[in-house]
C-alpha positions in Angstrom: -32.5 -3.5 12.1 -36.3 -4.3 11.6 -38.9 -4.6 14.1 -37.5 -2.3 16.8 -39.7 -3.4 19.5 -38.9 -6.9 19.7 -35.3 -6.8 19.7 -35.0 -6.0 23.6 -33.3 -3.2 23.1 -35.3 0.3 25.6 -34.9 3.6 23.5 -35.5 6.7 25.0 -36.8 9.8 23.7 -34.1 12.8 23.7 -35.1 15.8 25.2 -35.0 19.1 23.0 -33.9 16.6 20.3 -35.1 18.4 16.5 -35.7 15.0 15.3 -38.5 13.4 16.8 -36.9 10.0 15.3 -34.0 10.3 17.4 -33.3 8.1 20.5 -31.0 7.2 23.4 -30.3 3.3 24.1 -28.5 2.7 26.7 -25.0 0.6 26.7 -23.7 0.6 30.0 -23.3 3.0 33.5 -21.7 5.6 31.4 -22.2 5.1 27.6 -25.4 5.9 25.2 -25.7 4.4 21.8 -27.8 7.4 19.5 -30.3 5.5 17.0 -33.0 6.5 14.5 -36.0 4.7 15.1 -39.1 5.0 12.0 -41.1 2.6 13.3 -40.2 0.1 10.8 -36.3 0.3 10.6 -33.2 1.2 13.4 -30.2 3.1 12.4 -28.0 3.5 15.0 -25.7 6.7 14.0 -23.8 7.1 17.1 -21.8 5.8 20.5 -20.7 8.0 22.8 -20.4 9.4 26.5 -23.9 10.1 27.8 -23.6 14.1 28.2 -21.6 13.7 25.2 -24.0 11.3 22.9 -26.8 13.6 23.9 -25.0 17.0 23.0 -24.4 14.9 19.5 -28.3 14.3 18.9 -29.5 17.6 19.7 -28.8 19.2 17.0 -28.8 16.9 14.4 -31.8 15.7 11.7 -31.9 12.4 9.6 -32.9 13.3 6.3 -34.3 11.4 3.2 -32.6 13.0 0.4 -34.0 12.2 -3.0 -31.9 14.4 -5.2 -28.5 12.3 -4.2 -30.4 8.8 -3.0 -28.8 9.3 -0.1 -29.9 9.2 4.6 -28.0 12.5 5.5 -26.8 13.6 9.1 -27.5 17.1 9.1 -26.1 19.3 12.0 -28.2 22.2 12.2 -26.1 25.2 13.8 -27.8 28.4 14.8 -26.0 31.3 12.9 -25.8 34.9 14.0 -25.5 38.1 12.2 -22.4 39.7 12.4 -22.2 43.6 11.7 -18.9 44.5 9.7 -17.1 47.9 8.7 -18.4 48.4 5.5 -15.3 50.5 4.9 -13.6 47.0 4.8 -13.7 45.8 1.4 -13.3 42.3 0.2 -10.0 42.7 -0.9 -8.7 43.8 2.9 -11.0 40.9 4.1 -9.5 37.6 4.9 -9.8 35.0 1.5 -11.9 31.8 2.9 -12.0 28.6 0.9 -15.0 28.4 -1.4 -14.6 32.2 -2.5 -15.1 31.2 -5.7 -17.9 29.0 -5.9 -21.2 30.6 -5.8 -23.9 29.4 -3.3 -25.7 28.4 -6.5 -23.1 25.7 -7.6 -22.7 24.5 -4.1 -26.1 24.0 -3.5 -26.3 22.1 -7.1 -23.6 20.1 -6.3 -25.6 18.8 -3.1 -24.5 21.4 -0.1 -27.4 21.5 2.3 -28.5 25.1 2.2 -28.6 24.5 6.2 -24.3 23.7 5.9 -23.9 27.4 3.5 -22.3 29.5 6.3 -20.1 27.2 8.0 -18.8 26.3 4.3 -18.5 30.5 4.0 -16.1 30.1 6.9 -13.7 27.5 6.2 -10.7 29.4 5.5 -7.9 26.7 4.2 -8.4 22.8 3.9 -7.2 22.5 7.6 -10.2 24.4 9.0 -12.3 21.9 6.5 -10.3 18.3 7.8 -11.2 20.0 11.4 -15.3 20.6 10.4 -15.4 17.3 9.3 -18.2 16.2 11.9 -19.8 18.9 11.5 -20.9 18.1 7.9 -23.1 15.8 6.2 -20.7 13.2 4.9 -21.6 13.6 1.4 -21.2 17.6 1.9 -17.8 16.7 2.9 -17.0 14.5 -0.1 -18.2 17.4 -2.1 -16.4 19.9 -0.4 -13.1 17.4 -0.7 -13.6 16.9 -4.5 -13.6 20.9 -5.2 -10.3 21.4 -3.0 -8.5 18.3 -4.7 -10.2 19.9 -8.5 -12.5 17.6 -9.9 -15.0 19.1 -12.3 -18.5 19.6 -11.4 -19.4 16.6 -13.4 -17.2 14.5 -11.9 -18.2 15.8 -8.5 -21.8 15.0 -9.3 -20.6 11.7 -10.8 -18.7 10.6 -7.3 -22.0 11.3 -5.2 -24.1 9.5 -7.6 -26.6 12.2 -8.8 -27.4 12.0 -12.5 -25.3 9.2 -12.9 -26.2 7.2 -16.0 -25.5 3.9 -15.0 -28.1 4.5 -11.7 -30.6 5.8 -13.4 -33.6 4.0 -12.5 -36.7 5.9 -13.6 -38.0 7.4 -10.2 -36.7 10.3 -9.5 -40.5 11.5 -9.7 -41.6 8.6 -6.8 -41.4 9.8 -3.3 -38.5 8.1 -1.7 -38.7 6.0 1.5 -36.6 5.7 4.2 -36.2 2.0 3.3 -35.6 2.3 -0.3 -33.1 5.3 0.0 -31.5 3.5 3.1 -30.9 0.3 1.1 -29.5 2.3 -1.8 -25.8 1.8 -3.0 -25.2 5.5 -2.4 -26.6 5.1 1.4 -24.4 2.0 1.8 -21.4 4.1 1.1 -21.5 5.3 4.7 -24.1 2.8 6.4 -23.7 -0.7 7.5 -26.6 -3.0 6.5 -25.7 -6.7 7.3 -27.1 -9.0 4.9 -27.8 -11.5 6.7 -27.8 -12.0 11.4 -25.1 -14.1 10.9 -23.2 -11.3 9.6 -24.4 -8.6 12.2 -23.0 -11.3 14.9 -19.8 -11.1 13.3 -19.6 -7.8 13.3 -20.5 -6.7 16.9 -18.4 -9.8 17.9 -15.5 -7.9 16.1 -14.6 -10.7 14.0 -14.2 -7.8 10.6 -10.7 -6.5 11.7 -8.7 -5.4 8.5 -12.0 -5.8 6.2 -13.6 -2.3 4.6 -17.2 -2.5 5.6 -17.6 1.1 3.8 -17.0 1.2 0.1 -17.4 4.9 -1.1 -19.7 4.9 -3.9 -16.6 5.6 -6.5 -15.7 2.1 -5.3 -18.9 0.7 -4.6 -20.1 1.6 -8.4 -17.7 0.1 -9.8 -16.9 -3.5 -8.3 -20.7 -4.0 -8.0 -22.1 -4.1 -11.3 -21.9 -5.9 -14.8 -19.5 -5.3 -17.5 -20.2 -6.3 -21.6 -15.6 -7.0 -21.3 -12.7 -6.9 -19.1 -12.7 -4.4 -17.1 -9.7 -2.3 -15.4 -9.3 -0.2 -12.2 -6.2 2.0 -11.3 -5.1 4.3 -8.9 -2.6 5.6 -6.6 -1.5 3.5 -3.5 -4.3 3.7 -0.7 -7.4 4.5 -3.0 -8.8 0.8 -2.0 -8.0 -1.2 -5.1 -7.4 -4.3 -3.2 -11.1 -3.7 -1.5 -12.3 -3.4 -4.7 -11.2 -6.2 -5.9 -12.4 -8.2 -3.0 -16.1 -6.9 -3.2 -15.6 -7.8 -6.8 -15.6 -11.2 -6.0 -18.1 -11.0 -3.6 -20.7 -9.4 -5.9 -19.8 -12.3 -8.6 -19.8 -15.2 -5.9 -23.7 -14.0 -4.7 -24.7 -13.9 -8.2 -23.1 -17.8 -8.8 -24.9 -18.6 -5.5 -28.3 -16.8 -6.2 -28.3 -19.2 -10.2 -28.5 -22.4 -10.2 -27.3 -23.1 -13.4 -24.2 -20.9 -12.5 -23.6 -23.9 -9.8 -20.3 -25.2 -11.0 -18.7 -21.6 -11.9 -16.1 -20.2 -9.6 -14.0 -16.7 -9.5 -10.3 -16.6 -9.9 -8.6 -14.0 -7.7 -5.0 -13.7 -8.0 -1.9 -11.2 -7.7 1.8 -11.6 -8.2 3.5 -12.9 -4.6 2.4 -15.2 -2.8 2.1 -12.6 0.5 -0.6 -10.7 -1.0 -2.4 -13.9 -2.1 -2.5 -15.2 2.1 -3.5 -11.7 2.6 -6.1 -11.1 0.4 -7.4 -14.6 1.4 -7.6 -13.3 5.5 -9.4 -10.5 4.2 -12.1 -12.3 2.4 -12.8 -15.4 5.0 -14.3 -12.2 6.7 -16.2 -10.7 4.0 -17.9 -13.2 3.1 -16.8 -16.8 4.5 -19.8 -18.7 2.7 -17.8 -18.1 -0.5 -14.6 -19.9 0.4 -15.8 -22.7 1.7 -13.1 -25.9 1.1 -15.1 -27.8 -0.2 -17.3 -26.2 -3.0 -16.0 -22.5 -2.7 -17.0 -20.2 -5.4 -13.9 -17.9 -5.2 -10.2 -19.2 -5.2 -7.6 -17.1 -4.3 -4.1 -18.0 -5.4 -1.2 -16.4 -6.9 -0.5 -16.7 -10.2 2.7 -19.2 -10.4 1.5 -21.4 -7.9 -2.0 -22.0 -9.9 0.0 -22.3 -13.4 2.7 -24.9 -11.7 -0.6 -26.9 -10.2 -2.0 -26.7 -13.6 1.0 -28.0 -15.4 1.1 -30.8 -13.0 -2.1 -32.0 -13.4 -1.3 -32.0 -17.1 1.5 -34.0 -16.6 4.2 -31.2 -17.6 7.7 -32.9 -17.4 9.9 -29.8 -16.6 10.5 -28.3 -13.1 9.7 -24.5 -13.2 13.1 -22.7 -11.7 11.6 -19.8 -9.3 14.1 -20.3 -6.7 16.8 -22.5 -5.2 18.6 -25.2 -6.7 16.7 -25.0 -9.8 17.5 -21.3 -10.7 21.6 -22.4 -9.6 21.5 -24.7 -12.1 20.0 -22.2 -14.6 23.0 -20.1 -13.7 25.3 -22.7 -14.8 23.9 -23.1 -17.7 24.3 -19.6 -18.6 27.7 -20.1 -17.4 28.3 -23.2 -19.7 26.8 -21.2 -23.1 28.9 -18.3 -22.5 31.8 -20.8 -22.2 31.1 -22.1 -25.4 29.8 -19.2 -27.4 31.4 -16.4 -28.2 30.2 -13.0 -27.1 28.9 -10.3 -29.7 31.6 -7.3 -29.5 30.8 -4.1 -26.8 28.5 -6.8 -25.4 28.3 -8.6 -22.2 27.1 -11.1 -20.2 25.1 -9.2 -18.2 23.3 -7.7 -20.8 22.5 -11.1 -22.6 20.5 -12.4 -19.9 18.8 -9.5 -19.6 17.6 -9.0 -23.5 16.4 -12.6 -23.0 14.9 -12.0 -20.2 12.7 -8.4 -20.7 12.8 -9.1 -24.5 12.8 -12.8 -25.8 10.8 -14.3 -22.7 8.8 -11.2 -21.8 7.4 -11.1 -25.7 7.6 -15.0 -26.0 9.8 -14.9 -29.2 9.9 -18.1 -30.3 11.8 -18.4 -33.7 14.8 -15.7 -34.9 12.4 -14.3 -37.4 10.4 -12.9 -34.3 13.0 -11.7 -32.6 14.6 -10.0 -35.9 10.9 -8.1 -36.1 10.4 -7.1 -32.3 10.4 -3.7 -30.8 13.0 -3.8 -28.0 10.9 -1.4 -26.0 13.2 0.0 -23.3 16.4 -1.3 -24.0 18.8 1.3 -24.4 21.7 -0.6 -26.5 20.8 -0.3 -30.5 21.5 -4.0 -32.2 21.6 -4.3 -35.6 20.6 -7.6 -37.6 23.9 -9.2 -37.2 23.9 -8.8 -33.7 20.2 -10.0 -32.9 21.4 -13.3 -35.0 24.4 -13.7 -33.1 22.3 -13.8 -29.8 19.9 -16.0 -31.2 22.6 -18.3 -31.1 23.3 -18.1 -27.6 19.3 -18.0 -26.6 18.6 -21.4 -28.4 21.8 -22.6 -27.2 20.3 -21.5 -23.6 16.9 -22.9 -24.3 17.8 -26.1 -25.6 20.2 -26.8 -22.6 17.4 -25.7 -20.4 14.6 -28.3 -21.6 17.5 -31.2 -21.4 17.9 -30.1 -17.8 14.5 -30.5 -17.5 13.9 -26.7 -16.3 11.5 -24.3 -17.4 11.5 -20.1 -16.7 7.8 -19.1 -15.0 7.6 -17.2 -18.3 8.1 -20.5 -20.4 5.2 -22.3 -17.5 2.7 -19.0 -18.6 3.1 -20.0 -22.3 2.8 -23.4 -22.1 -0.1 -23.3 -19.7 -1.7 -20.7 -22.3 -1.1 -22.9 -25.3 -2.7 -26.0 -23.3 -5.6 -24.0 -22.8 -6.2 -22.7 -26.2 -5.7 -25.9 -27.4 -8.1 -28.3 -25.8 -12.0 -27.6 -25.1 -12.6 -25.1 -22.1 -13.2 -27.0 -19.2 -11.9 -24.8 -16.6 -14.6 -23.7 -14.0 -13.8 -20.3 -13.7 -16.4 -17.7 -14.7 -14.3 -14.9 -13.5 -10.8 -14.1 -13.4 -10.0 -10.9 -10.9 -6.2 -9.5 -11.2 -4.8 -7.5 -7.9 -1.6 -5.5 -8.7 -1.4 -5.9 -12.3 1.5 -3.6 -12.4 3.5 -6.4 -11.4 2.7 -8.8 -14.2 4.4 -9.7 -17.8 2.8 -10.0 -21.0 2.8 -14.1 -20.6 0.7 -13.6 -17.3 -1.9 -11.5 -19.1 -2.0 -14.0 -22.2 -2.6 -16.8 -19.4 -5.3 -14.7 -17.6 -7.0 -14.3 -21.0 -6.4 -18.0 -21.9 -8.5 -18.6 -18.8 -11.8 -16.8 -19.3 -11.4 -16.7 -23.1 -14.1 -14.7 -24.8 -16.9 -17.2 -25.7 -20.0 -17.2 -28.6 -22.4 -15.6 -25.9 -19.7 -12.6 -25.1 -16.9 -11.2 -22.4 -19.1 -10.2 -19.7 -17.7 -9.8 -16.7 -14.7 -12.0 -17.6 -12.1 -9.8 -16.3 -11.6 -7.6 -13.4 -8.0 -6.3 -13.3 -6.6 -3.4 -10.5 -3.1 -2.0 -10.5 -1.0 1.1 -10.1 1.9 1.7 -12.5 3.2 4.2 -10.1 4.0 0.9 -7.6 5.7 -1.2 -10.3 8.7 -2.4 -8.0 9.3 -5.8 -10.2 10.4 -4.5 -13.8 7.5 -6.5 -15.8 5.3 -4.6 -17.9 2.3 -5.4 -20.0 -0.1 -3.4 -22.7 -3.8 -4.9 -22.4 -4.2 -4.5 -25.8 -1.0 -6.4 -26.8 -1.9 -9.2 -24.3 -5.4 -9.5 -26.3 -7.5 -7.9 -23.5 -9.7 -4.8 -24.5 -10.5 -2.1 -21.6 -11.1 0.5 -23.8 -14.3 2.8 -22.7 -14.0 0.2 -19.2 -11.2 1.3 -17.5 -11.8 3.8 -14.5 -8.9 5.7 -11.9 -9.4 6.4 -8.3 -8.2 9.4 -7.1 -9.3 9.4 -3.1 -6.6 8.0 -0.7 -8.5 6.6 2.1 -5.5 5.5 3.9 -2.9 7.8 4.2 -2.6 11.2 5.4 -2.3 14.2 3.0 0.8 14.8 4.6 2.5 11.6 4.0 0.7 11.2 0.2 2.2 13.9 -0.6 6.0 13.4 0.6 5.5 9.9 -1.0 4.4 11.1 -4.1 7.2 13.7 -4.1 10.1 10.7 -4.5 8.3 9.8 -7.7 8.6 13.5 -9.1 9.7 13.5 -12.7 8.9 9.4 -13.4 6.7 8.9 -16.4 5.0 5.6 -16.1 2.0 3.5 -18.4 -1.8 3.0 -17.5 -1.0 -0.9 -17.8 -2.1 -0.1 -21.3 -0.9 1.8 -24.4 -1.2 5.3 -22.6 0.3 7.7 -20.1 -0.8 7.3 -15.9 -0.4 10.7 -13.5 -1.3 11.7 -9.8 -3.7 14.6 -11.5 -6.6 14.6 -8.9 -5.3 12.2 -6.4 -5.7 13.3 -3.0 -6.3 12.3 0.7 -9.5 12.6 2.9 -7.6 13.1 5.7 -4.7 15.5 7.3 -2.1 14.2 10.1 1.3 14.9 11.2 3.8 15.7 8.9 6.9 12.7 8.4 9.7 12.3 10.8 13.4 12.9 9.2 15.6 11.8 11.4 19.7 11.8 10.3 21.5 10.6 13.0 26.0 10.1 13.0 25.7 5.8 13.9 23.6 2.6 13.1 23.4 2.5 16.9 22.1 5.6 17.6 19.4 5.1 14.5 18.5 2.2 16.2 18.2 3.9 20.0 16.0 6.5 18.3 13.9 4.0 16.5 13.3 2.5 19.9 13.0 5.6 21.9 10.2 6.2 18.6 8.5 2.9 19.4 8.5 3.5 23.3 6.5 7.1 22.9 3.8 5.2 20.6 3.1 3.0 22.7 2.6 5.6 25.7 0.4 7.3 23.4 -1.5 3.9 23.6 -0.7 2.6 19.8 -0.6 -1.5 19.8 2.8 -2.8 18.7 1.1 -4.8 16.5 -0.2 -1.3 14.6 3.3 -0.7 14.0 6.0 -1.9 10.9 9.1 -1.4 10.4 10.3 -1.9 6.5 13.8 -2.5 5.2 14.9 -2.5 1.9 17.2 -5.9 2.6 16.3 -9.0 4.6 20.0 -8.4 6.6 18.3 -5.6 7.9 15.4 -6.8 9.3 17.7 -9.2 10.8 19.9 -6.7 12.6 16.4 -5.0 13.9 14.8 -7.9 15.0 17.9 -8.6 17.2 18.4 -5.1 18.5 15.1 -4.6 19.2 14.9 -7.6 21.2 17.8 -7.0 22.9 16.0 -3.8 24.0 13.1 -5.6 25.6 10.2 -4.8 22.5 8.4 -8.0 21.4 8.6 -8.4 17.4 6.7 -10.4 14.8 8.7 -10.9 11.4 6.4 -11.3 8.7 7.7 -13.9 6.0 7.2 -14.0 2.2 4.7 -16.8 2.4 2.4 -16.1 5.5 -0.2 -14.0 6.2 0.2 -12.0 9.1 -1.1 -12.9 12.2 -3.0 -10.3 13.9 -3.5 -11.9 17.1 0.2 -12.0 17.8 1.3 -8.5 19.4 4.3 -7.3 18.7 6.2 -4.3 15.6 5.6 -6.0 12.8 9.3 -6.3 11.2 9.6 -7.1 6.9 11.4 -5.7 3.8 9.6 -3.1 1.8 8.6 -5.9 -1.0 6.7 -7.9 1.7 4.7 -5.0 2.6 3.0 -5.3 -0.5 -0.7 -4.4 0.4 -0.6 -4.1 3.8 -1.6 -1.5 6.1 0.0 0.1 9.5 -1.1 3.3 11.6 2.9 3.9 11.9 5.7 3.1 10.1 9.3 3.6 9.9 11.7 3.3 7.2 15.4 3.3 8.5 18.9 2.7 7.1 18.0 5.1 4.0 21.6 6.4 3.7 23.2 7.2 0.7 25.3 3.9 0.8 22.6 1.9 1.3 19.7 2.8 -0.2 19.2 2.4 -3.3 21.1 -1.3 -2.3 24.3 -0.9 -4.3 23.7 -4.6 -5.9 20.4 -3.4 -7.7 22.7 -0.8 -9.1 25.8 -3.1 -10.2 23.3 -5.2 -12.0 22.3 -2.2 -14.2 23.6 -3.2 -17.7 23.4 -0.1 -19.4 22.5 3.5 -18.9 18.5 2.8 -19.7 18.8 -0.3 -17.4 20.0 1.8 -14.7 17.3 4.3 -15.4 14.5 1.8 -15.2 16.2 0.2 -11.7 16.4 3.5 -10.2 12.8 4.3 -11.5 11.8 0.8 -9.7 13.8 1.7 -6.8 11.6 4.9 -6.5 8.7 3.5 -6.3 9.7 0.9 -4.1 10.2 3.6 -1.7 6.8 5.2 -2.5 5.2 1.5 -2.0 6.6 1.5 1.9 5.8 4.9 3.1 2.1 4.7 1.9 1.9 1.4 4.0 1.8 4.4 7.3 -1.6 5.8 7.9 -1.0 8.5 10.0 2.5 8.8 11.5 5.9 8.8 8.7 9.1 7.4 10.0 12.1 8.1 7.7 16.5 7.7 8.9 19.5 7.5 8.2 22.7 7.7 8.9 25.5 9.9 7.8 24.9 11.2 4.3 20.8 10.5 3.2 19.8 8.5 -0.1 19.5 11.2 -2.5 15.7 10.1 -2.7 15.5 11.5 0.0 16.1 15.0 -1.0 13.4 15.3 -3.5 11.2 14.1 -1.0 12.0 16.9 1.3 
């Protein structure tokens, strides 16, 4: 806030304050607001109690910190000398955290040499969650990085120091408060509203569910160019989605800031439809100006619905079968080849479908030459040549019933769409194409996202932005970059900070993935090395109880104590792997008096309803709760026993199960702070590597 004395605002000095800068505004009878006032600029750093806010200030100092480009809170805490047996030798005496790291790598990693003694104290990453306050917040993030063991260099890449995409020349200029304050490593932590439009939204409190604060691991890398495409992963709750978001931001400002970039827009799209509405709620927050119906500069859609509206406008004749009658009559027409053609010995039906669908669709095989020269990638039954050309048969039976029915597969809609574009002069007006759980994408989709920022005469920059997490793969598609013509060598980047969950709960949830070896979306190997949480909370509930019904009276008695603790309804989900089972809890728990909201496949939810939030595990895609529960995760019904009788082979099951897994990974990393898990009679045997 600029001009300090015009804004009507009466800041008072603090007394025996350290920092001169430091005032007191008030708020009301009882609360004080803590600011730092330059004589140019306003911070405010603070809101507390008055004896409280004061106590805060006292013995704290704002500091300009050139060597990081960073404002720092320092606490400054009088230390004592202690006098020790010096009979007691370090090996009797107590270990403490940071035993071995010198004071000289500390302080070169950016510890305050004022913070040295209360780091000497810490004595386990509890006692450093519980000194969180007391530490300058990049300290912290320091002190975080060497627990969860990064290497000094990326320690010192994470806080921005020596970083050589920041490196702007100055490091010998005297900072100011301005300059360092409007920095991107300042803005990790601090608010600055670009414009008094968007500081009204704010204090009205119009930014529910939108991440003001991107940590600069974020920050870095959704604002700033790129010579290609461009890829981010990381485990669930690292802020890909936010990331992706301020991606768009950062490329909608720079449309609206050139002229000549008037007509260009940014594509932002996922998988389902859900995360789409979601991400959309999100964004008419961040930044509203950009979505405007008329001439917005970012669409967000998912990716079938903007290929079927494409198609249409291109006069495509064939219905695409997603769901409904459409993908009945696709099942009769399965029905009616395998009527008429015979069936290749030790296979079956079941196993056709599927090597058409994961193999000829997913590659888009076109001719029987193709398919006699593909790699069947994870498909566990060997077929020689005489085989493949037998099925060949039945696929072109399939596909040549399918066109006469006038029906097309979504992978079918990709390719065609793809084909279309490649063939005519680009006239699309998208810039930018931005990808949100790539995980969940095929081969086709990635052709199509290519197909619509192709690379041009001038270059790739910035053309694509993709995020995703192989670990969450809970649909079965897979795609390589590089196969799919998209190059993110030397521009692919992993977060590792889970700013979401609890350490407790990231690590139970990571423990039902133990042993599953999964991609990096391109021709390599993914891991959890490094990935951590920021935060510490209760450990998860386990709760095996003899009856549905007293599961259910649990789960309500669960719900009842929230709410006394004064946890919104509305803060709380409950995910099922089935829709029948979110029908059976919505009725009971109406039945016991709690209001619920069910949140469907196609809507957004709607915060201002109150009520648990009720949905299957799919659904709760990218969402967010401060408690969750998963019930009904017996050993009969979870993993559902269709998903298992569908498994064609032993590789098939091995991939379902493996999809199953992180299915169950994907809900309990929706909970923040407070883990859920039941069943009844015997648990899902996920469960007991989890444990």
């Amino acid at each position: 806030m600029s001009d300090p004395s015009g804004n009507g605002l009466n800041f008072e000095s603090i007394e025996g304050a350290r920092d001169r800068g430091l005032k007191s505004v008030r708020i009301d009878q009882g609360y004080r607001a803590i600011a730092y006032d330059n004589g140019r600029d306003v911070m405010f750093l603070h809101v507390n109690e008055h004896d409280k806010a004061y106590r805060w200030a006292s013995g704290r100092r704002v500091v300009v910190d050139k060597a990081t480009n960073r404002i720092r809170i320092v606490e400054e805490i009088e230390t004592t000398t202690v006098t020790t047996d010096a009979h007691i030798s370090s090996a009797q005496r107590a270990p403490a955290l940071f035993d071995n790291v010198s004071d000289e790598r500390l302080l070169a990693l950016g510890i305050l040499n004022s913070e040295l003694a209360q780091v000497r104290s810490l004595t386990d990453q509890s006692a450093l969650d519980s000194a969180e306050d007391s530490f300058d917040g990049t300290s912290f993030d320091v002190l975080l990085a060497l627990v969860a063991g990064y290497a000094d260099s990326e320690i010192l890449e994470l806080i921005g120091v020596n970083s050589e995409e920041d490196d702007v020349g100055a490091a010998e200029t005297a900072a100011e408060f301005a300059e360092v304050l409007d920095s991107d490593e300042s803005r990790q932590r601090i608010f600055i509203p670009e414009s008094e439009e968007e500081l009204r939204r704010f204090f009205e409190g119009d930014l529910e569910g939108w991440r003001v604060f991107l940590h600069r691991d974020q920050r870095r890398l959704a604002y700033r160019d790129y010579n290609g495409p461009a890829m981010v992963r990381g485990g669930a709750g690292t802020g890909k989605t936010v990331v992706a978001m301020h991606r768009a931001k950062f490329l909608a400002d720079r449309i609206k800031e050139d002229p000549d970039q008037k007509a260009n827009r940014v594509l932002l799209t996922t998988f389902t439809t859900s995360l789409a509405h979601d991400i959309k709620a999100n964004l008419e927050t961040l930044c509203p100006e950009h979505l405007d119906k008329k001439e917005p500069r970012i669409e967000v859609i998912n990716l079938d619905r903007w290929v079927g509206d494409f198609l249409r406008r291109k006069k495509f004749e064939r219905s695409i079968a997603y769901f409904g009658e459409d993908r009945d009559r696709l099942d009769q027409i399965w029905q009616e080849v395998f009527d008429d053609q015979p069936i290749p010995e030790g296979l079956s039906e079941p196993f056709i479908r599927a090597e058409w669908e994961q193999v000829v669709q997913a590659k888009g095989l076109m001719s029987e030459r193709a398919y006699f020269k593909v790699q069947r990638t994870g498909r566990g039954t060997a077929l020689d040549r005489r085989k493949r050309a037998a099925l060949w048969s039945i696929f072109s039976d399939y596909r040549a019933r399918m066109i006469s029915a006038g029906l097309a597969e979504p992978d079918d809609a990709y390719r065609e769409a793809t084909e279309i574009l490649k063939a005519e002069a680009p006239n699309l007006p998208f810039s930018s194409v931005i990808v949100d759980e790539a995980q969940d994408m095929g081969e086709q989709a990635f052709r199509l996202v290519r197909a619509i920022v192709p690379e041009g005469p001038s270059g790739d920059r910035n053309s694509l932005f993709i995020v995703g997490d192989a670990h969450q793969r809970i649909y079965g598609r897979k795609a390589s970059m590089a196969a799919c013509g998209i190059n993110v060598r030397g521009r692919s980047r992993r977060l590792r900070l889970n700013y979401r969950t609890s350490d407790e709960i990231r690590t139970w949830a990571v423990s039902i993935l133990e042993g599953v070896s999964v991609d990096d979306l391109d021709d390599g190997i993914d891991s959890f090395k490094g990935y951590t949480s920021v935060f510490r909370g209760p450990s998860p509930e386990l709760s095996s109880y003899s009856s549905d019904k007293e599961e259910i009276d649990a789960l309500v008695a669960w719900l009842h104590e929230l709410a006394d603790q004064g946890l919104e309804m509305k803060d709380i989900g409950v995910l099922s792997s089935t829709r029948a089972q979110v029908s059976k809890l919505e009725e009971r728990l109406k039945n016991a008096g709690l209001e619920t909201v069910r949140l469907q496949p196609s809507q957004p939810d709607d915060r201002t309803l109150p009520g648990v939030r009720l949905t299957t595990m799919h659904r709760a895609k990218g969402l967010e709760f401060h408690a969750v529960s998963l019930p009904f995760l017996s050993k009969n019904a979870f993993p559902p026993p269709g998903a298992l009788r569908s498994a064609v082979d032993d590789v098939d099951l091995r991939n379902i199960l493996q999809q199953q897994k992180s299915l169950l990974h994907v809900a309990a990393t929706r909970a923040k702070r407070h883990l859920r898990v039941s069943w009844c009679g015997e648990p899902s045997a996920f469960l007991l590597s989890g444990t």
